[in-house]
Backbone atoms as SQL, in Angstrom:
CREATE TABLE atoms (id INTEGER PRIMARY KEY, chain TEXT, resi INTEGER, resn TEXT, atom TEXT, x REAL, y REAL, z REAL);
INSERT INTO atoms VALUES
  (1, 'A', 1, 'UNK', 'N', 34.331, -25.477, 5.922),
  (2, 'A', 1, 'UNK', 'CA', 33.551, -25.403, 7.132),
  (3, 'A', 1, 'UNK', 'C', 34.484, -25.609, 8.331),
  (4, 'A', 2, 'UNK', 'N', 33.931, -24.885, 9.661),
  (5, 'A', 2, 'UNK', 'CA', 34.876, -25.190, 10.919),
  (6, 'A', 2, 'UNK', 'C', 34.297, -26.233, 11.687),
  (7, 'A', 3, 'UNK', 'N', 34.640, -26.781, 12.682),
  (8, 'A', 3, 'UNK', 'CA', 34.372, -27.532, 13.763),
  (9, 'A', 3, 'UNK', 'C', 34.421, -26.527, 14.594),
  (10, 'A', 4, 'UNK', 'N', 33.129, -26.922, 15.373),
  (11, 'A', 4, 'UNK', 'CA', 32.767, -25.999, 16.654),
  (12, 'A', 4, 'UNK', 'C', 32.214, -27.718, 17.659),
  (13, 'A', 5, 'UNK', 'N', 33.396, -27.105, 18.478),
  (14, 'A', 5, 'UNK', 'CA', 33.016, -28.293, 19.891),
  (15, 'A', 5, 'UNK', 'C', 31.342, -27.650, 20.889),
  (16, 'A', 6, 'UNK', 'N', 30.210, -28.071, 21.046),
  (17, 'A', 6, 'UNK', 'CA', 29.407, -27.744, 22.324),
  (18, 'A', 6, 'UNK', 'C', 29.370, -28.565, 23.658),
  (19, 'A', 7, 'UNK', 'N', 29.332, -28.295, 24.334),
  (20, 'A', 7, 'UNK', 'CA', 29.022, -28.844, 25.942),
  (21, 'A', 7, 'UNK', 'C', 27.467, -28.691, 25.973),
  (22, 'A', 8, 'UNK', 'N', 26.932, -29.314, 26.916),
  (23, 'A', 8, 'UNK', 'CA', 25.620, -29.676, 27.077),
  (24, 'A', 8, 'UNK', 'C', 25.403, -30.683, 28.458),
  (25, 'A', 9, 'UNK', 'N', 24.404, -30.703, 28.931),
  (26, 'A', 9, 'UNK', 'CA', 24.271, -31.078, 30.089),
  (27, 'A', 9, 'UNK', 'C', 23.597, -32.875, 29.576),
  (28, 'A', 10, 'UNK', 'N', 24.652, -33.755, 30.921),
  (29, 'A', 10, 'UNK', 'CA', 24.488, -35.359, 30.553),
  (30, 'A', 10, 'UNK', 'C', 22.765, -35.610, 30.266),
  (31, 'A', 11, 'UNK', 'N', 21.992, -34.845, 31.018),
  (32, 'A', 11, 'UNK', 'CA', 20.296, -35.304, 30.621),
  (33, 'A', 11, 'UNK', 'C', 20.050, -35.693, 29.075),
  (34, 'A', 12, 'UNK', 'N', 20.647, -34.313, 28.218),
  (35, 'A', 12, 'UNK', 'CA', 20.438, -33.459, 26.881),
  (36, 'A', 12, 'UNK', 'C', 20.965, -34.752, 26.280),
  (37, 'A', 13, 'UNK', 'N', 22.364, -34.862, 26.270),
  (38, 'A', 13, 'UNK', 'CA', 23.131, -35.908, 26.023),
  (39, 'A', 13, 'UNK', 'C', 22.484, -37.291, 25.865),
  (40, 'A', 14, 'UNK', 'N', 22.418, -37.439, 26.355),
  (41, 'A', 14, 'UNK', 'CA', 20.964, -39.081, 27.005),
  (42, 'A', 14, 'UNK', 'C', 20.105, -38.912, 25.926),
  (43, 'A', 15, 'UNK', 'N', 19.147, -37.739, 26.418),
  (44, 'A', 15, 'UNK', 'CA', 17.934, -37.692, 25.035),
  (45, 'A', 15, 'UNK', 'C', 18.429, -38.037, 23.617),
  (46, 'A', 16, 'UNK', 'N', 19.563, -37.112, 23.434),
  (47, 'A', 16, 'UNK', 'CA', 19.802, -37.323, 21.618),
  (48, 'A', 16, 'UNK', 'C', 20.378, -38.578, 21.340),
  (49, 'A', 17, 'UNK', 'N', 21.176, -39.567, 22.588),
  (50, 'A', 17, 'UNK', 'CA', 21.387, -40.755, 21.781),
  (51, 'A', 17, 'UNK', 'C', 20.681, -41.774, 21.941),
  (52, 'A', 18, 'UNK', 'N', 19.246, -41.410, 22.194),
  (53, 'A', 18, 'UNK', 'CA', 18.250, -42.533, 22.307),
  (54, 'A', 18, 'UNK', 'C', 17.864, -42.091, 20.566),
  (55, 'A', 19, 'UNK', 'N', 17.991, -40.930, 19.736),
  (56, 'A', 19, 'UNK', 'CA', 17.938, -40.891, 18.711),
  (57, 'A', 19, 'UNK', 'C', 18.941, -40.689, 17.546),
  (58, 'A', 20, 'UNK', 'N', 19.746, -41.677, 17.620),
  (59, 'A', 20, 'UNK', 'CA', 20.513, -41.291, 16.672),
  (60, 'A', 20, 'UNK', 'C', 19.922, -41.045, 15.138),
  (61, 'A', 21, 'UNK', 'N', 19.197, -41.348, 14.670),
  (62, 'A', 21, 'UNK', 'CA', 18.799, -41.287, 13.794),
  (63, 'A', 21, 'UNK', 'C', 18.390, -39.787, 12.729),
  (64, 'A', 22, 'UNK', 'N', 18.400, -39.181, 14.164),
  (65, 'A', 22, 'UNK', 'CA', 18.501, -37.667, 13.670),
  (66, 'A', 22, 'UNK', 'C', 20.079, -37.041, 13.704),
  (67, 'A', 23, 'UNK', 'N', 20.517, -36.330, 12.389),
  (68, 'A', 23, 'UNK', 'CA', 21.654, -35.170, 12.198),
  (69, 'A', 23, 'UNK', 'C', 22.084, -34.564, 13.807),
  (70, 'A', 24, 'UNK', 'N', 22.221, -34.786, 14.422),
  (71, 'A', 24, 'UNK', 'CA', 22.265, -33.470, 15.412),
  (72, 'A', 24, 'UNK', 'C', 23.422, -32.279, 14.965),
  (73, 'A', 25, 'UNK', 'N', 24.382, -32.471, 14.511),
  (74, 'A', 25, 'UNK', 'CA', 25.008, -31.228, 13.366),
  (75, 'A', 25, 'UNK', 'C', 24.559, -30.650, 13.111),
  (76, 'A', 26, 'UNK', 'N', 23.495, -31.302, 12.223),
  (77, 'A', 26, 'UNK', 'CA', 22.812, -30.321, 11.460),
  (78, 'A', 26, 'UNK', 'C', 21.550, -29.498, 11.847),
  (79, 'A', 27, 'UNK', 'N', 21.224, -30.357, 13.318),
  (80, 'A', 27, 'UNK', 'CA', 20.339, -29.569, 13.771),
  (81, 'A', 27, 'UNK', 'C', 20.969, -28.182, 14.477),
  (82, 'A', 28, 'UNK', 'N', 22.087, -28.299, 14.837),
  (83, 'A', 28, 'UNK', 'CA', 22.929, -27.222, 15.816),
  (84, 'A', 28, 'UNK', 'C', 23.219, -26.618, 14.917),
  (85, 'A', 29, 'UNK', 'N', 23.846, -26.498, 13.388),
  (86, 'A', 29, 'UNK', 'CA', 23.930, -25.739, 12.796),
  (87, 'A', 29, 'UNK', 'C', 22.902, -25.141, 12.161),
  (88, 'A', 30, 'UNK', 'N', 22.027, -25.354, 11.884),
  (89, 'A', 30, 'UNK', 'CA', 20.687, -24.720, 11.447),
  (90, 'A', 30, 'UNK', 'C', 20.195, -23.823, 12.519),
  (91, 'A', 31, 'UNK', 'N', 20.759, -23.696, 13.582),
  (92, 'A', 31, 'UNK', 'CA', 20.026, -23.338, 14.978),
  (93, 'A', 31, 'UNK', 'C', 21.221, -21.642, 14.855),
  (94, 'A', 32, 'UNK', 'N', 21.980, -22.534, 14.745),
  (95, 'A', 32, 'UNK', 'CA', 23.743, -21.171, 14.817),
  (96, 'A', 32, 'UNK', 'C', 23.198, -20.516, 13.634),
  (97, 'A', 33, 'UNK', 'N', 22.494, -20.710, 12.416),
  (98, 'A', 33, 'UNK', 'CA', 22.910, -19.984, 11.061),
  (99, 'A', 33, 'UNK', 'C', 21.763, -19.241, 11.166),
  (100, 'A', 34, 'UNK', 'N', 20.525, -19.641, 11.849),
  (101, 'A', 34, 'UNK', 'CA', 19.493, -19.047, 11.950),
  (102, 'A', 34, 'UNK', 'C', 19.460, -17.680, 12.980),
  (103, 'A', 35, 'UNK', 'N', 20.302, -17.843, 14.257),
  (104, 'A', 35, 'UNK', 'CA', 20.137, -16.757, 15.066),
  (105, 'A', 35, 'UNK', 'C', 21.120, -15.660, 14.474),
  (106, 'A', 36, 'UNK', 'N', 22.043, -16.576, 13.537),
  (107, 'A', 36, 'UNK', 'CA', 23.549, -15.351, 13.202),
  (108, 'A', 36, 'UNK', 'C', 22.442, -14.680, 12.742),
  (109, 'A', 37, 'UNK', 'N', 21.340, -15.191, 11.710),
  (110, 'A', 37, 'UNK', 'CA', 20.913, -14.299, 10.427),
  (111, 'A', 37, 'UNK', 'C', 20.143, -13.169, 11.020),
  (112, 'A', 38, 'UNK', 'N', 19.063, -13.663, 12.404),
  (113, 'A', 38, 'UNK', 'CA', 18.360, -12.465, 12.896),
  (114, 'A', 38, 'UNK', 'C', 19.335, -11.826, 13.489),
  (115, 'A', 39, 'UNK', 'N', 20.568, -12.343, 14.153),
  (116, 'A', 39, 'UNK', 'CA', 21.335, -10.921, 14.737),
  (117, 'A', 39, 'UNK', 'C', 21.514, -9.966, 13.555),
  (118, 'A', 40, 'UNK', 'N', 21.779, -10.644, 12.422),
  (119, 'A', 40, 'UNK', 'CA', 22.224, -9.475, 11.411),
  (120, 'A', 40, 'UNK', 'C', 21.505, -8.605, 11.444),
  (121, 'A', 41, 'UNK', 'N', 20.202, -9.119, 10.999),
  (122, 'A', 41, 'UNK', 'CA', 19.192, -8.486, 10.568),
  (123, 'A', 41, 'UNK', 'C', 18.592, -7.549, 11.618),
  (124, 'A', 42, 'UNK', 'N', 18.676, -7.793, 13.189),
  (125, 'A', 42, 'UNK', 'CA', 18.414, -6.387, 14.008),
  (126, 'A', 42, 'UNK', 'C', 19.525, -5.719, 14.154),
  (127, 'A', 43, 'UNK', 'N', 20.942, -6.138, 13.345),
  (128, 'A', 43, 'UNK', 'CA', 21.681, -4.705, 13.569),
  (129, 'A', 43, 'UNK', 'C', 21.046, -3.968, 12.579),
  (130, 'A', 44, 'UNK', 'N', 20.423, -4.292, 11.409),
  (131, 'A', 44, 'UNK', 'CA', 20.817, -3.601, 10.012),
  (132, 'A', 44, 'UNK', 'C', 19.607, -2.480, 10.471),
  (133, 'A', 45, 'UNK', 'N', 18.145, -2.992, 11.494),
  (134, 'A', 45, 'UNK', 'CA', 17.166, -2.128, 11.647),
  (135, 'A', 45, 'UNK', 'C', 17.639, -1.385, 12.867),
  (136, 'A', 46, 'UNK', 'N', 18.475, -1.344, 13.724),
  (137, 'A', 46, 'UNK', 'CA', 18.961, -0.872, 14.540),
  (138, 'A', 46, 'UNK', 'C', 20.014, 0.337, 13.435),
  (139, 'A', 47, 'UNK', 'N', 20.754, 0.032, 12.481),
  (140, 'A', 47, 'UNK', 'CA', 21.311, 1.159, 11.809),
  (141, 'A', 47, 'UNK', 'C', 20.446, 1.999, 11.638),
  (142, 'A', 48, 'UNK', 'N', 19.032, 1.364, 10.666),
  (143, 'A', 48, 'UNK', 'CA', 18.010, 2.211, 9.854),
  (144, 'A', 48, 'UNK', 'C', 17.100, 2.945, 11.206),
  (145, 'A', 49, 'UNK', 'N', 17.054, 2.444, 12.334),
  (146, 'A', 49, 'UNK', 'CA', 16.724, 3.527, 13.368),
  (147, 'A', 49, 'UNK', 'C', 17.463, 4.738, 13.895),
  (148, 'A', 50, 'UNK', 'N', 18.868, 4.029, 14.081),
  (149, 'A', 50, 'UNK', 'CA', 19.558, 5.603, 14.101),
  (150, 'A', 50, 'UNK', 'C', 19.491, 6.470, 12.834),
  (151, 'A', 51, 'UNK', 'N', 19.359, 5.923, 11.593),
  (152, 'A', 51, 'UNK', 'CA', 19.256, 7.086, 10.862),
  (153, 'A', 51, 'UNK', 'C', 17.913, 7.997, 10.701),
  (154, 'A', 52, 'UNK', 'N', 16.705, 7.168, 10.828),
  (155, 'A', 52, 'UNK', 'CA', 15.241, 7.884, 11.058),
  (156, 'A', 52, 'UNK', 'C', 15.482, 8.756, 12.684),
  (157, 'A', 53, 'UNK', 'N', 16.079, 8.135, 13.474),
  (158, 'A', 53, 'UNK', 'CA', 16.219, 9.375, 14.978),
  (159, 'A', 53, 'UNK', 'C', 16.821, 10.649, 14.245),
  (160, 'A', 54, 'UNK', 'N', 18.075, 10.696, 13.559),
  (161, 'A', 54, 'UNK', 'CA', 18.690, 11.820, 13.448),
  (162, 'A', 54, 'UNK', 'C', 18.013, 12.583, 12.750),
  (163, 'A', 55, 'UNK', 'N', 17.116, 11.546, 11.502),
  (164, 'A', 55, 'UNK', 'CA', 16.039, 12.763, 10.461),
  (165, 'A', 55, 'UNK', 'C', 15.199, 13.508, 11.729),
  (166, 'A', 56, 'UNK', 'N', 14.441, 12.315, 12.385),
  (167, 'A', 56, 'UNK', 'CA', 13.472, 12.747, 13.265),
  (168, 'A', 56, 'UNK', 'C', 14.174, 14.367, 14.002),
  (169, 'A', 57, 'UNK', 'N', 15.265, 13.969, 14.786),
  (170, 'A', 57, 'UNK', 'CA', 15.181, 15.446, 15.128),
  (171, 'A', 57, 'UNK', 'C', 16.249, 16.307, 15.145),
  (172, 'A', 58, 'UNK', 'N', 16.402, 16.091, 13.334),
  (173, 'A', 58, 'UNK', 'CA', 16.757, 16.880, 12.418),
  (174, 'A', 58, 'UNK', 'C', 15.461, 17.717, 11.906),
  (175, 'A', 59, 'UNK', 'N', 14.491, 17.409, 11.910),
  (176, 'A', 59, 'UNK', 'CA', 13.241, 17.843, 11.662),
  (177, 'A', 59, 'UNK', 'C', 12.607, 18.744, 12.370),
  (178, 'A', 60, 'UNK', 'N', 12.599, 17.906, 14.209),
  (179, 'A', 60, 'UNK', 'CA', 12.008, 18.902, 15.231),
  (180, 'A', 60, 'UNK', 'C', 12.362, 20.009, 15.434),
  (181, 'A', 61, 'UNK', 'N', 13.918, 19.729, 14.991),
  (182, 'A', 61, 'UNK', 'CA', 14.717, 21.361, 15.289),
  (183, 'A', 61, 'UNK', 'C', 14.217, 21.921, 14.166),
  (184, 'A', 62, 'UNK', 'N', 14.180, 21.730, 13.113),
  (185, 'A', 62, 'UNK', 'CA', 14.017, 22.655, 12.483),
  (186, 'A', 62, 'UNK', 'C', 12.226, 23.167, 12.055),
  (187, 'A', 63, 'UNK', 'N', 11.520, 22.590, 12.763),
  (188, 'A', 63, 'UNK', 'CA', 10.147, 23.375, 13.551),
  (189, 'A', 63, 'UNK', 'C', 10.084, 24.201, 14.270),
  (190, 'A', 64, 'UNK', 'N', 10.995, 23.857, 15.255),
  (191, 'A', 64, 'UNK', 'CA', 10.976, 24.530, 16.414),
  (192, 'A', 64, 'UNK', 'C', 11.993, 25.589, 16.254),
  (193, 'A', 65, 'UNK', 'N', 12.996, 25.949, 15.588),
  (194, 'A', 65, 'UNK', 'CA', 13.212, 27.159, 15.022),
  (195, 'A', 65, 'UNK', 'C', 12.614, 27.961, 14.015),
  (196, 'A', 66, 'UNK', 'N', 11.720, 27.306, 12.808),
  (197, 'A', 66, 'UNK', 'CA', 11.151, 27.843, 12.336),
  (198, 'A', 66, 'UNK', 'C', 9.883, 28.936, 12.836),
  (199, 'A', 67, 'UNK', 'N', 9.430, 28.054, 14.198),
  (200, 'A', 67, 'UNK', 'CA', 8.216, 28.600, 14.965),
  (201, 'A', 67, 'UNK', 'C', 8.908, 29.855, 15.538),
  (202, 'A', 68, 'UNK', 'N', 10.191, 29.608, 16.312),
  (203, 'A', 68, 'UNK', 'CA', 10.882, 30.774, 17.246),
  (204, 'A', 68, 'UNK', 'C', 11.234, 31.760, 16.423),
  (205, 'A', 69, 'UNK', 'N', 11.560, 31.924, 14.723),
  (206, 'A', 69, 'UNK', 'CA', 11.774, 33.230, 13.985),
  (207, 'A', 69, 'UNK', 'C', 10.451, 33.830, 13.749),
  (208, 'A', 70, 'UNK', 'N', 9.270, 32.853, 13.333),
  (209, 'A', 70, 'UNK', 'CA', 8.301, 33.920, 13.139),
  (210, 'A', 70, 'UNK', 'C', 7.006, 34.429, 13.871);
C-alpha cells in the first residue's frame, strides 16, 4: 500500500479529532476506492456508447442508402 498525504481545512480537522475513535484512513480510503471504481465503470459505459453510436449510424447509413437505390 502507498501513503497518500491530504490537506483539509482546520474546521474539518477539529471535527475528526473530537473523534478519534473513528479510522479516518479508512474512511478516506473507502471514499478514494469507491470513486476510482465508478470512474472505471463510466469509462467502460462511455466505451460501450461509442461502440452502439458507430452501430447506430452504421445502420442509418445504411437505410438511408438503401432508401436512395430503390
Amino acid at each position: 500500500m502507498v501513503n497518500v498525504t491530504l490537506s483539509m481545512p482546520k474546521e474539518t480537522h477539529s471535527l475528526m479529532k473530537r473523534h478519534p475513535e473513528i479510522n479516518w484512513s479508512a474512511i478516506a480510503r473507502q471514499a478514494v476506492e469507491e470513486k476510482a471504481t465508478r470512474l472505471l465503470w463510466k469509462e467502460k459505459m462511455l466505451q460501450q456508447l461509442d461502440k452502439e453510436k458507430e452501430f447506430s449510424e452504421w445502420a442509418v447509413k445504411a437505410v438511408r442508402e438503401h432508401r436512395e437505390s430503390a
